[in-house]
N, C-alpha and C positions, 0 to 999 in steps of 0.2 A: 504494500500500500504506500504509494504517494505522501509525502510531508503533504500537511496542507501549510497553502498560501494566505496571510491575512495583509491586506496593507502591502501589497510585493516585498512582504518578508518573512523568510521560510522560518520555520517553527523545527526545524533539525539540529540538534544540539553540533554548537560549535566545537567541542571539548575536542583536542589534540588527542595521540593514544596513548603518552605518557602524561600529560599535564592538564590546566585546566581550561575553562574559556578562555577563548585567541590565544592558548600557547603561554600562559603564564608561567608554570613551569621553566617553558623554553629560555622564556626570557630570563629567570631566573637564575636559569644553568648559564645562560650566554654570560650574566654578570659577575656571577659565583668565578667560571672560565676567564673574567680580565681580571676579576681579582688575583687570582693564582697567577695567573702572566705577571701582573704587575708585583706582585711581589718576589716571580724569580729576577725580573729587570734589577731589585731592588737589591735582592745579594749580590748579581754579576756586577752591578754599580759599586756597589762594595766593595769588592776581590778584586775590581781593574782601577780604585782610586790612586795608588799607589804604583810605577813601576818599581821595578826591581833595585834594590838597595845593595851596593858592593862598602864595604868598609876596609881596611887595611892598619896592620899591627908591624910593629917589629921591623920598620923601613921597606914595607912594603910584601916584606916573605911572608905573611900572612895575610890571608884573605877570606872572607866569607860575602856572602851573597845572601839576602834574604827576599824571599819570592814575592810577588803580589797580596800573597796572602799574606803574610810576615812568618812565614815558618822559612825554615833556614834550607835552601835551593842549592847551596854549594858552599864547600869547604876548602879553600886550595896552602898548599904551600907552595909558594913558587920557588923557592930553595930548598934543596933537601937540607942544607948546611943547618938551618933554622931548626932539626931536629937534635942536633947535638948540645943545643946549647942545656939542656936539661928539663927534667920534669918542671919544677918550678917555675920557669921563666915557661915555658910552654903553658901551662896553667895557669900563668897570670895575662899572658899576652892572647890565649884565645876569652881566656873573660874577659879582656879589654874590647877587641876585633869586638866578638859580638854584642857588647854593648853598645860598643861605637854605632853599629851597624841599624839596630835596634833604636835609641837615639835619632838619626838619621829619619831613619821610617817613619818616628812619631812627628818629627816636624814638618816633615812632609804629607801626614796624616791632617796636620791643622793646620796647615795654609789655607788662607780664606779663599777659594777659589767658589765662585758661586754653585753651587750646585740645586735640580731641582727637589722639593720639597715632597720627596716621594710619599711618606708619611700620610702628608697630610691628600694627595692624592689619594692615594688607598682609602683613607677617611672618607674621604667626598664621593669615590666611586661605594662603598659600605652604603653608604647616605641614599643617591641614589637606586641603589640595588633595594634596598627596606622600602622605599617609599614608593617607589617602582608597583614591584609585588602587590603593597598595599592600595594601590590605586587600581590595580588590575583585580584584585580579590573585589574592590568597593563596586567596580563596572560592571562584570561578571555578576555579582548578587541583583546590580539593579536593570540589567538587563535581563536577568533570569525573573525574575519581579513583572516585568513588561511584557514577556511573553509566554509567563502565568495568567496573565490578565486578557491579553489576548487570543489565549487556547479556550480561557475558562469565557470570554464573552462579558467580562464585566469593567 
């Protein structure tokens, strides 16, 4: 049997097959999906704020490298001679290196370089996504409302 037509407007439930009238759900998932985007942008902004930090100890025969991330990428000596000189001096010159290194990183970490306000982005898309939903659940009921009244004739 045929939906009937009232007004050339069909009376067939709009409802999606996962979500609700016009797809609310959909929309849902579509913003729920930029949130999670936007918060992996939000790490990889993170992890590439920084490149790579070299520090150097001991006239140069010591070196380290600290990666993007700030975990420590490489270790060199570039004189093997630098290994004679003893435990102690080795031990105090590779906690110098990687401090130096470390150091480095953080100031480079706080340079005022503009960056945007991803935060509060993700905020504002939250915002929209709630109010979204909400307005699509309020349209759905009062169109569901409208063509209660129109099936039933009154």
């Amino acid at each position: 049997m045929a939906a009937p037509v009232y007004a050339g407007v069909h009376t067939e439930s709009t409802e999606t097959p996962g979500g609700g009238m016009f797809g609310e759900e959909a929309i849902a998932q579509q913003l729920a999906e930029a949130r999670t985007a936007l918060d992996e942008v939000r790490q990889t902004q993170r992890d590439q704020l920084v490149q790579p930090v070299t520090a150097e100890e001991a006239d140069g025969r010591i070196q380290v490298t600290l990666g993007p991330n700030g975990r420590v990428e490489k270790f060199r000596f570039t004189e093997e001679r630098v290994l004679k000189e003893g435990t102690e001096f080795l031990e105090a010159a590779i906690a110098k290196v990687v401090n130096a290194a470390l150091d480095a990183r953080a100031e480079a970490l706080s340079a005022d370089v503009p960056t945007p306000d991803l935060e509060a982005i993700g905020a504002a898309v939250a915002q929209i996504q709630e109010q979204g939903v909400r307005q699509m659940r309020d349209m759905t009921a009062h169109i569901s409302q409208v063509m209660a009244k129109l099936q039933g004739g009154s």
